[in-house]
C-alpha positions in Angstrom: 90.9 74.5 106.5 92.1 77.0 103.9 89.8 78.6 101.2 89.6 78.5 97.8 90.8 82.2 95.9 89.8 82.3 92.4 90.0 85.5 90.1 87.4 86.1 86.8 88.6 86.8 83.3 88.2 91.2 84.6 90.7 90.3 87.6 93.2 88.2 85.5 93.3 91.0 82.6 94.2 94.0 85.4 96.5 92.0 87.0 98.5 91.2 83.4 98.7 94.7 83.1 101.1 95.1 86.1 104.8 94.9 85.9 106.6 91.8 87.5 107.3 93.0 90.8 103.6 94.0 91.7 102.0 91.4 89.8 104.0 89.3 92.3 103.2 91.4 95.5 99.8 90.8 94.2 99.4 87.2 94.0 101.3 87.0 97.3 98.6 88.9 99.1 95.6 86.6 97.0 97.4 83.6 98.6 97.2 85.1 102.0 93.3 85.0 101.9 94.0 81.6 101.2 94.7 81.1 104.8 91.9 83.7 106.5 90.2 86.3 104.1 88.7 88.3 107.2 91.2 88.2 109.4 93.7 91.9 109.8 97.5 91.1 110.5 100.4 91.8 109.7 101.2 91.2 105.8 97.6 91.5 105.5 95.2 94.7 105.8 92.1 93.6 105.5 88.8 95.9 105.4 84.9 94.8 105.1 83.4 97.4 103.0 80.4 98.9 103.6 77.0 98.5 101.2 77.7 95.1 99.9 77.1 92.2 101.6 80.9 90.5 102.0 82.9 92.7 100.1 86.5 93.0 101.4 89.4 94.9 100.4 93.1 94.4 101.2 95.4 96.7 100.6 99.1 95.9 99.4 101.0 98.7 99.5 99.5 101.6 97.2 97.2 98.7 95.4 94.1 97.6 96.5 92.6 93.8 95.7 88.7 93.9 96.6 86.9 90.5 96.6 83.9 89.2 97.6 83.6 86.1 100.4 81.4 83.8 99.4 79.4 80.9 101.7 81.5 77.7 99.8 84.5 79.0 101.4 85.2 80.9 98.1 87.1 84.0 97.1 86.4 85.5 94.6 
């Protein structure tokens, strides 16, 4: 079963901001949590943070997409 990766109106603007290339690296590694958002392997560097309940972060390359895991098999 795969989970649902949404990103708010904050997320969307950031990621606009990027040039082509890592806008694209970046929606590659969204769609990864797609599949298993706590999950390390390779293509996907996964970290729970500490101090917030379900906060993640994965890095992709020198970029760093942190999201928060929610119960409705959400990302968010």
């Amino acid at each position: 079963m795969s989970w649902e990766v949404r990103f708010d109106k904050h997320a969307l603007r950031a990621l606009a901001g990027f040039e082509g290339a890592v806008q694209q690296r970046l929606r590659v590694g969204a769609v990864c949590l797609m599949e298993d958002p706590f999950r390390r392997r390779p293509g996907a560097d996964i970290k729970r943070l500490q101090g917030e309940v379900g906060l993640y972060r994965l890095r992709i390359g020198e970029h760093r997409l942190f999201y928060v895991v929610r119960r409705a098999r959400r990302v968010v």
